[in-house]
C-alpha positions in Angstrom: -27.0 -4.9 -129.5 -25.1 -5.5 -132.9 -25.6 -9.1 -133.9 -22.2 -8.8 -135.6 -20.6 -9.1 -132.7 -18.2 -12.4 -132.1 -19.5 -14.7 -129.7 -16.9 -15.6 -126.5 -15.7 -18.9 -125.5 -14.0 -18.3 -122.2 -12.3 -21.2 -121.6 -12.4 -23.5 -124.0 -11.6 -27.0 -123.3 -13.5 -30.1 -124.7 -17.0 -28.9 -124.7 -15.8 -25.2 -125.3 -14.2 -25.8 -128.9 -16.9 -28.0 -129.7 -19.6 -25.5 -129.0 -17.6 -22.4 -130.6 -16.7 -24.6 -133.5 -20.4 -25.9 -134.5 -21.1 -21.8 -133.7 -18.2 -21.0 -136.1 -19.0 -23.9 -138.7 -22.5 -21.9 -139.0 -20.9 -18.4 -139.6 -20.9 -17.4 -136.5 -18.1 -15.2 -135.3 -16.2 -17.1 -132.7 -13.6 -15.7 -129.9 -11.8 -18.4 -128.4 -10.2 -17.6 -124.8 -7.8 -21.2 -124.5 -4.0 -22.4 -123.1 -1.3 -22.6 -125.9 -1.2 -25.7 -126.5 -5.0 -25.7 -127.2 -4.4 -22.7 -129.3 -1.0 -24.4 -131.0 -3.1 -27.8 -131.8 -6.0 -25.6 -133.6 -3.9 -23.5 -135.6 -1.6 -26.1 -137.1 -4.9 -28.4 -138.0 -7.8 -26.3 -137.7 -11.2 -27.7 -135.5 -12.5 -31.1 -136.3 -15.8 -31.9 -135.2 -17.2 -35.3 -134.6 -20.7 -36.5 -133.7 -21.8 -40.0 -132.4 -24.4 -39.2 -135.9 -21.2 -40.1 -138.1 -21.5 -36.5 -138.7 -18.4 -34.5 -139.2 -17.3 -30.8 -139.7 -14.2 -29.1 -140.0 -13.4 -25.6 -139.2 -10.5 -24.0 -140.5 -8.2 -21.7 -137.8 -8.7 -18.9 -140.0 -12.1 -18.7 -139.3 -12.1 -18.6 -135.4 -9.8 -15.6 -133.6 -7.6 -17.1 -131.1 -5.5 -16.4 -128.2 -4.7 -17.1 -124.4 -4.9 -13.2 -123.7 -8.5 -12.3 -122.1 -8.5 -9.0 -124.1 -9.6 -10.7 -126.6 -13.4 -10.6 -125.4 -13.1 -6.5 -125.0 -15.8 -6.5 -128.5 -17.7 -10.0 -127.6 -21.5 -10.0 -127.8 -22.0 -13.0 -125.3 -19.5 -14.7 -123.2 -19.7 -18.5 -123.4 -18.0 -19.6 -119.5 -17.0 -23.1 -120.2 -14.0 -23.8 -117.4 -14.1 -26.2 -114.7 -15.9 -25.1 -111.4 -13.1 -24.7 -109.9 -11.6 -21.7 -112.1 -14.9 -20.0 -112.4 -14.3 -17.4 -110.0 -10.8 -16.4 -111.6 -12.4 -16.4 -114.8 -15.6 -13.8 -113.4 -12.6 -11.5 -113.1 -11.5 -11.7 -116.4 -14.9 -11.6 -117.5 -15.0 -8.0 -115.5 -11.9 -6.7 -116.7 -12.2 -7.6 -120.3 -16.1 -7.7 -121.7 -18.5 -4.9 -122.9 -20.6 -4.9 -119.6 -23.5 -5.3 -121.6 -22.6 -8.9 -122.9 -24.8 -11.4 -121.6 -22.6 -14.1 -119.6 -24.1 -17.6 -120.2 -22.3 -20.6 -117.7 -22.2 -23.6 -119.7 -20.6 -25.6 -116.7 -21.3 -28.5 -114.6 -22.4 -27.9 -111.0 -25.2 -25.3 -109.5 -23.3 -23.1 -108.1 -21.3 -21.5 -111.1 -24.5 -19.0 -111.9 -24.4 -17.5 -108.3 -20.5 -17.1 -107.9 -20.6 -15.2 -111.6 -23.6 -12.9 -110.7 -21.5 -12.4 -107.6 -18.7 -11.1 -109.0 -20.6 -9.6 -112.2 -23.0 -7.9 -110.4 -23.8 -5.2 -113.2 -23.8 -7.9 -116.0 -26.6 -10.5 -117.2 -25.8 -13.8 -116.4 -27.6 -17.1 -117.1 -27.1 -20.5 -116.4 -27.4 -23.1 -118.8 -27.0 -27.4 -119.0 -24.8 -29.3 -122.1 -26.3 -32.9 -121.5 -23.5 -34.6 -123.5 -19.8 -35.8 -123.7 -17.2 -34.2 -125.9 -13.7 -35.9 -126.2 -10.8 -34.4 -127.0 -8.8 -36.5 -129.4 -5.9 -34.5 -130.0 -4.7 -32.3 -133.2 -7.5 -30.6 -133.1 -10.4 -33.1 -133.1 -13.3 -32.7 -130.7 -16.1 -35.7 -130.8 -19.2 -35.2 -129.6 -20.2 -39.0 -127.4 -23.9 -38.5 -126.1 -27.2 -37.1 -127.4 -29.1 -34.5 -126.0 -29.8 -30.5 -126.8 -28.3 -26.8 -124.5 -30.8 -25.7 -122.5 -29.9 -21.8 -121.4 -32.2 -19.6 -119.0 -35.4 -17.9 -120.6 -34.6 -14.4 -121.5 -36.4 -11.4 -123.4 -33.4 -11.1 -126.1 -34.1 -14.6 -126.9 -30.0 -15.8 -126.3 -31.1 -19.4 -126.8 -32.5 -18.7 -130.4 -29.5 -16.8 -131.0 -27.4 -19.6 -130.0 -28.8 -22.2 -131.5 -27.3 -23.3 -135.0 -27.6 -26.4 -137.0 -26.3 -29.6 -135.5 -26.3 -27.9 -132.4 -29.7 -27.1 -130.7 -30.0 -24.5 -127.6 -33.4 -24.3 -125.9 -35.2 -22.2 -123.3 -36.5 -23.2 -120.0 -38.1 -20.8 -117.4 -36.4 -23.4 -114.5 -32.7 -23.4 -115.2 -32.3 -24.2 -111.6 -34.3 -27.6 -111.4 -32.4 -28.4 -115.0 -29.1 -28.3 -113.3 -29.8 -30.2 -110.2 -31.4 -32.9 -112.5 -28.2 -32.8 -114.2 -26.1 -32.9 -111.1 -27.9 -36.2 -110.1 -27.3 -38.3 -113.6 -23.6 -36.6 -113.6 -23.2 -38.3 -110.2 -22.2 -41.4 -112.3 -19.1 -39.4 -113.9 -17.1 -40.1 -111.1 -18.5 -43.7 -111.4 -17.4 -44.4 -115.0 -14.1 -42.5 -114.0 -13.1 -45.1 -111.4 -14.4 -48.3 -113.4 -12.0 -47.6 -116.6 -14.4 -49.0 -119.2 -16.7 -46.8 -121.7 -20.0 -45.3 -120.7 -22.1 -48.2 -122.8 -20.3 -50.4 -121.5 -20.8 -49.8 -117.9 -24.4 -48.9 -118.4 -24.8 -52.5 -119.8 -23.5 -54.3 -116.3 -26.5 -54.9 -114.1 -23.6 -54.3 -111.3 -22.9 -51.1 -112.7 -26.4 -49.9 -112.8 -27.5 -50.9 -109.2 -24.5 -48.8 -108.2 -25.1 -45.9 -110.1 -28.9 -46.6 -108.7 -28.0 -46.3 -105.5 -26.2 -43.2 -106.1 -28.5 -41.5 -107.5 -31.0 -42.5 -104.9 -28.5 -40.6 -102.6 -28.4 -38.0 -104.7 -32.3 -37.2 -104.8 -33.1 -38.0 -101.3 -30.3 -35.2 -100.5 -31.6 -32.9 -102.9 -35.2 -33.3 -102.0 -34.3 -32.5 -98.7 -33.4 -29.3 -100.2 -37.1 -28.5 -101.4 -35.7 -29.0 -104.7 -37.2 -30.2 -107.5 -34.9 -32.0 -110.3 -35.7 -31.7 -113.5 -34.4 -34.6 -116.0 -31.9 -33.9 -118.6 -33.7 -36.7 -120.2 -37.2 -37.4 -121.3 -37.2 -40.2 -118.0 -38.6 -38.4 -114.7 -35.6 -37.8 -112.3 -37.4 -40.2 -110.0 -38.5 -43.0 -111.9 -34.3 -43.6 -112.9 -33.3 -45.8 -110.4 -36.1 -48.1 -110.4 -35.4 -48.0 -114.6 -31.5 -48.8 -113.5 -32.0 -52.0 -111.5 -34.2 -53.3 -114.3 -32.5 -56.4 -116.2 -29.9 -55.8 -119.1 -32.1 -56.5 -121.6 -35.3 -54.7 -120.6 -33.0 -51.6 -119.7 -31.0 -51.7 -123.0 -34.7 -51.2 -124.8 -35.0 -48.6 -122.7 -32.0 -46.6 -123.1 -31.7 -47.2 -127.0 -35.1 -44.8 -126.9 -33.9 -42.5 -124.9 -30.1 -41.5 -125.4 -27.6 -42.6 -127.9 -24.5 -43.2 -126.5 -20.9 -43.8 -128.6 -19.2 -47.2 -127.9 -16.4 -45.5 -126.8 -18.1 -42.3 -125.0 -16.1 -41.9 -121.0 -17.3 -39.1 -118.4 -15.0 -36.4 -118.4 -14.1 -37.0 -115.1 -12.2 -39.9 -116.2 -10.3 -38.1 -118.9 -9.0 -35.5 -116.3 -7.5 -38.7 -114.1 -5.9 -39.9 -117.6 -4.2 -36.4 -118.2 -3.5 -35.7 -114.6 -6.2 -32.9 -113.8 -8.2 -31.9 -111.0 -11.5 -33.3 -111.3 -14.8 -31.6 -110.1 -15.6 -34.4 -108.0 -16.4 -31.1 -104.9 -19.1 -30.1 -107.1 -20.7 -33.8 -107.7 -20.9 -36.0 -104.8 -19.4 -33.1 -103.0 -22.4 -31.0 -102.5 -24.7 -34.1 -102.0 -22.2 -34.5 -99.0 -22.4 -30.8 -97.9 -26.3 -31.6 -98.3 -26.0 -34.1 -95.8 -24.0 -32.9 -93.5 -27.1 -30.1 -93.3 -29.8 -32.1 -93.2 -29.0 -34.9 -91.1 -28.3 -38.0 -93.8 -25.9 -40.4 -94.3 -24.5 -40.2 -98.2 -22.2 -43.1 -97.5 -21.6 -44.0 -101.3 -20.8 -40.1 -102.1 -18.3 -40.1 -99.4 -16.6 -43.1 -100.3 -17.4 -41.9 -103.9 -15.2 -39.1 -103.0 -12.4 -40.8 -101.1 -11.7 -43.2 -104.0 -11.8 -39.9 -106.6 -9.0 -37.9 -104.4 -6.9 -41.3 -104.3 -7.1 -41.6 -108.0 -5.9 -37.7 -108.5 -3.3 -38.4 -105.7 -1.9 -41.6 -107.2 -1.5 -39.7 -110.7 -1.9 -43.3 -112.5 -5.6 -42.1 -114.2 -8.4 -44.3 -113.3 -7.7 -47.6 -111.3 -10.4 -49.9 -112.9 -12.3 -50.8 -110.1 -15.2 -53.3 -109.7 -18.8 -51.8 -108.2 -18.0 -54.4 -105.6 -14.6 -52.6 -104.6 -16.5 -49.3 -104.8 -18.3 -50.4 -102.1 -16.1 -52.0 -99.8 -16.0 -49.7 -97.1 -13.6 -51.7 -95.2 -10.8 -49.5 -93.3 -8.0 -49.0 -95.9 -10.0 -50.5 -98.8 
């Protein structure tokens, strides 16, 4: 395989320019596969990269190929598949219409059920999943900045993609069980939906004992749901999967120790589900809370707080306001019409 290849973004959002652009600040070759107003915004002021390190790049338009036609993969070495959930299936097509079938297809998605629906529908391609444990915000004109802490972790493979991928500033590692990685991801992600409903910055939530019992208790859901699965999570952080809610209920200052060891989070760092209320988007609440419920409804269990979860997210997207600041206690309230 030529290494001078270009490298795909297909779909690139938040998390898609950042990626391509920290590829592209490195000399990388970078194809980016994006809406026009994405690809308007880049060109007029070029790729501005932010870290919650103070660290900053920029990335000139000249240096990244751009355009919202898919034929712009046909020469791409990997393919980068960084759209919502949702879209991934229409974007398998593309990826079958438009790539060299012997570019490796690497889903860098939330969810665990992205690298099964693209090996689907690219049965004759190689496919891996992978796990981005951090934030990216788009700012506008251009500027992407990077929230949370935390490194890519891509399937094991014998061509070594993770090495390939990873460039300074933005590490990609191996594991040989992608699968446990993303349900361990799925169960902290259960808390996007969380910050997207409260309306106040990540650090901010985290440091409300209120806030933490609830996200607790989700999680609790979470695991007892995928456990019942004969699943194993693995965490996306160096605290075991099942020590976190215990760690979550402890008091603020005990648990602010605790999390200033383990992650560093931006003052101003929001889930990305809350940014798609603000703009008016679909979130990917089905593939959160919406397959601990699917769980449940298999196995026997309750997943109360997912389901309400859930009804409180589709209100939200209904009311087209962005997120209606609740309280954990009106989270909750499972009242009829609360």
């Amino acid at each position: 395989m030529n290494d001078d290849r270009p490298i795909g973004i297909a779909g690139a959002g938040s998390i898609g320019c950042f990626v391509g652009g920290m590829l592209a600040a490195s000399g990388r070759r970078v194809v980016l596969l994006a809406r026009p107003r994405l690809i308007q915004e880049i060109t007029g002021n070029g790729l501005r990269l932010s870290s919650f390190d103070g660290s900053e790049r920029m990335v000139s338009a000249d240096r990244l190929i751009l355009s919202d036609d898919p034929s712009i993969l046909r020469d791409v070495q990997t393919v980068l598949v960084t759209v919502k959930s949702a879209d991934t299936g229409e974007m398998a097509e593309l990826i079958a219409r438009h790539t060299p079938t012997d570019a490796a297809v690497v889903s860098l998605q939330n969810g665990v059920g992205n690298v099964s629906l693209l090996r689907d529908r690219l049965p004759d391609r190689k496919v891996l999943g992978g796990m981005v444990p951090f934030n990216v915000v788009a700012l506008g004109d251009g500027r992407f900045h990077r929230s949370t802490s935390g490194d890519i972790v891509i399937a094991q493979d014998d061509a070594g993609t993770a090495a390939r991928l990873s460039v300074p500033g933005l590490a990609v590692k191996a594991t040989s069980n992608i699968e446990g990685v993303q349900w361990g991801k799925l169960v902290v992600n259960l808390n996007n939906a969380l910050n997207a409903l409260s309306n106040i910055p990540l650090r901010q939530q985290l440091a409300q004992r209120g806030w933490r019992q609830l996200f607790a208790d989700q999680m609790a859901e979470g695991l007892a749901a995928v456990r019942a699965e004969g699943i194993a999570p693995v965490s996306p952080t160096p605290l075991p999967s099942s020590w976190m809610p215990t760690l979550l209920r402890l008091p603020d200052a005990l648990f602010d120790m605790l999390l200033g060891r383990t992650m560093k989070i931006d003052p101003e760092a929001r889930s990305s589900m809350w940014e798609d209320l603000q703009r008016g988007r679909r979130t990917e609440i089905d593939y959160l809370q919406g397959v601990i419920v699917a769980i449940a409804d298999r196995r026997g269990l309750q997943a109360s707080l997912s389901r309400r979860v859930i009804a409180l997210i589709r209100k939200a997207e209904a009311d087209g306001k962005g997120s209606p600041g609740l309280t954990p206690e009106q989270i909750r309230d499972e009242r009829p019409g609360k």
